[in-house]
C-alpha positions as CSV (number, residue, x, y, z in Angstrom):
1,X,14.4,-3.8,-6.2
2,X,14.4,-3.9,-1.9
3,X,13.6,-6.6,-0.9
4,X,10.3,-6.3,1.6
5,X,10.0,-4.6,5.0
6,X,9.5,-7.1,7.2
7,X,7.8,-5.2,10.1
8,X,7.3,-6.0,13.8
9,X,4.9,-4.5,16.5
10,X,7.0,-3.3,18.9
11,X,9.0,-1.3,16.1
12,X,5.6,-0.4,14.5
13,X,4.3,1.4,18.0
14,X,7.8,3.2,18.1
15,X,8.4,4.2,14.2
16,X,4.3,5.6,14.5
17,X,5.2,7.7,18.1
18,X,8.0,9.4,16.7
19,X,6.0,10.0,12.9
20,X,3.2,11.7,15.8
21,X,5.6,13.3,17.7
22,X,7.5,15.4,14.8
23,X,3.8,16.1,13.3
24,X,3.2,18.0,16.3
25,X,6.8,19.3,17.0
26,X,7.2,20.7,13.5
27,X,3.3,22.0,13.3
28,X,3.2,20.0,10.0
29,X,0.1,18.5,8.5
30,X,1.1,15.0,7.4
31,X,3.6,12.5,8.0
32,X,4.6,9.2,6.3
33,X,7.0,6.8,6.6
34,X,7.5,5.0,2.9
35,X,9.7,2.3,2.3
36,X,11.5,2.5,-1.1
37,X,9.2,0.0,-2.8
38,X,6.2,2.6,-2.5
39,X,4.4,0.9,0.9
40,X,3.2,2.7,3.9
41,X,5.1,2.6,7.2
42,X,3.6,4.8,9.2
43,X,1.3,8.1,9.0
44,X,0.4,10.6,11.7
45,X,-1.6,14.0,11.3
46,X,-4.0,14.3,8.5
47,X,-3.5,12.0,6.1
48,X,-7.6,10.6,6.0
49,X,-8.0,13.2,3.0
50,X,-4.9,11.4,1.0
51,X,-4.9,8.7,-1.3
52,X,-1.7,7.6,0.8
53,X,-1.2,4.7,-1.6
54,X,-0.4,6.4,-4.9
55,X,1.1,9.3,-3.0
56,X,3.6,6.4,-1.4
57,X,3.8,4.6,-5.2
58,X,4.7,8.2,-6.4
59,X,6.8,9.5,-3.6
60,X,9.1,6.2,-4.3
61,X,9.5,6.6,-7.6
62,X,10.3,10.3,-7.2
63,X,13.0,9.2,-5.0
64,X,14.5,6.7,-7.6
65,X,14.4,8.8,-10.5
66,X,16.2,11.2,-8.2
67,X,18.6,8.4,-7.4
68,X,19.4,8.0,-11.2
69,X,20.0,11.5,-11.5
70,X,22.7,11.4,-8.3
71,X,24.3,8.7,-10.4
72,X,24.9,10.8,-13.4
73,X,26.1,13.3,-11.5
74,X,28.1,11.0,-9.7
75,X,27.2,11.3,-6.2
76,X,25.6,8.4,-4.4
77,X,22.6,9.9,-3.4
78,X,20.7,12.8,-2.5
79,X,19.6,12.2,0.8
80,X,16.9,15.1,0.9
81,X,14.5,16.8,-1.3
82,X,12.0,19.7,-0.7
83,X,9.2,20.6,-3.7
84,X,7.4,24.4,-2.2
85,X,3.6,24.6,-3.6
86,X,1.7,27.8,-3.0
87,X,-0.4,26.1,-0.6
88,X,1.6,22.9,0.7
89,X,5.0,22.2,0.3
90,X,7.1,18.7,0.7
91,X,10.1,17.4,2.4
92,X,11.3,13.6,1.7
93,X,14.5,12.5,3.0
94,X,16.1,9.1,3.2
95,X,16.0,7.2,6.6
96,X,18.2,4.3,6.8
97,X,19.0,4.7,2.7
98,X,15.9,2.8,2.7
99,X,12.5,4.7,4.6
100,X,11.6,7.8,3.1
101,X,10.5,10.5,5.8
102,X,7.8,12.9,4.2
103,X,6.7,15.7,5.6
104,X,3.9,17.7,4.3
105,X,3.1,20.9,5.7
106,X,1.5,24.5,4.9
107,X,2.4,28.1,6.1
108,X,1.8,27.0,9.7
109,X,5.3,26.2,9.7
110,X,8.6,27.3,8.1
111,X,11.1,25.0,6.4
112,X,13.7,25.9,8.3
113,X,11.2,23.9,11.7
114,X,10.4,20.7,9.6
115,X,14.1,20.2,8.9
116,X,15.5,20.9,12.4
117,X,12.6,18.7,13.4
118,X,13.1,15.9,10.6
119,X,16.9,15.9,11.6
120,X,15.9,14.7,14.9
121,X,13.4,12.3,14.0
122,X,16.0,10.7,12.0
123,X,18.1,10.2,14.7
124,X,15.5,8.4,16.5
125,X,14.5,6.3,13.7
126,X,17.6,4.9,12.2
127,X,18.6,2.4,15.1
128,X,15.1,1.4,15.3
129,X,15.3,0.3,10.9
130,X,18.8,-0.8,11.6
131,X,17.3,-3.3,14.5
132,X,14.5,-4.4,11.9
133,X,17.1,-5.3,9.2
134,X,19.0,-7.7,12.1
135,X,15.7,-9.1,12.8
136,X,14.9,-10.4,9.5
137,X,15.8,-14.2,9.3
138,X,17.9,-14.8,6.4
139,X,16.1,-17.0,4.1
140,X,17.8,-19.7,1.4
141,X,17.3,-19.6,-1.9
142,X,14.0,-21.5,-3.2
143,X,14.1,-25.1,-3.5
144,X,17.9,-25.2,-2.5
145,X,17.0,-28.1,-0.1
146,X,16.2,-30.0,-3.3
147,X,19.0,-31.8,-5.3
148,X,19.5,-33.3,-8.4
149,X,18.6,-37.0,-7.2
150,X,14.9,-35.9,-6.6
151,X,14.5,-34.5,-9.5
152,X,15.5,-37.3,-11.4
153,X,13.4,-39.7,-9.0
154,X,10.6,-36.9,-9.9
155,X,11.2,-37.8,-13.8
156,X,12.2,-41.3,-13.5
157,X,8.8,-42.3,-12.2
């Protein structure tokens, strides 16, 4: 399991300009930002019409079972994936071994745009997750402040 995103707002408004500006550079019709636990990040384009939460819940797992397979194969991970529908097609690729940049797009584009455009995006968004991760304050372990003494004054009363 990853442990949880811990997001900020100034990071929010730049991770949801750059999920805008590749839905409109790469004419696609959704974006989303998932972490690997299956939450939302960001969305830009149409994504009103989507149950965006079990698309992000599925999207994850898709990613994991992938994962499993890249370990029986031996490699550590597949860093993209692409699924073509006859109406919509897919891209997902691994941001920061930890977001998972979908695109979701029709025959407005071409694959060969959302990848030249996703390439870029990624370049813009992995300092921003690598800043995140810095910012996190390390937290102890639960009850660690607490030592065997007080328990025994606990028991002892």
């Amino acid at each position: 399991m990853n442990p949880q995103l811990v997001m900020y707002e100034e990071e929010q408004k730049q991770i949801q300009a750059i999920a805008e500006r590749l839905h409109q550079d790469s004419r696609a019709r959704t974006i989303l930002l998932i972490d690997k636990n299956g939450q939302l990040v960001a969305a830009a384009g149409d994504s009103a019409a989507l149950d965006t939460t079990s698309l992000s819940s599925l999207v994850a797992g898709n990613v994991a079972a992938t994962g499993g397979i890249a370990q029986l194969l031996r490699e550590d991970e597949f860093t993209a994936q692409f699924h073509e529908g006859k109406g919509m097609s897919i891209h997902m690729s691994l941001v920061g071994r930890r977001i998972i940049l979908v695109v979701l797009f029709d025959k407005n584009t071409t694959q060969g745009l959302v990848r030249l455009r996703v390439k870029k995006a990624q370049d813009e968004l992995v300092p921003i997750f690598e800043a995140l991760a810095k910012k996190v304050p390390t937290q102890s372990a639960p009850f660690a402040e607490i030592t065997d003494q007080d328990i025994d004054n606990l028991f002892n009363d």
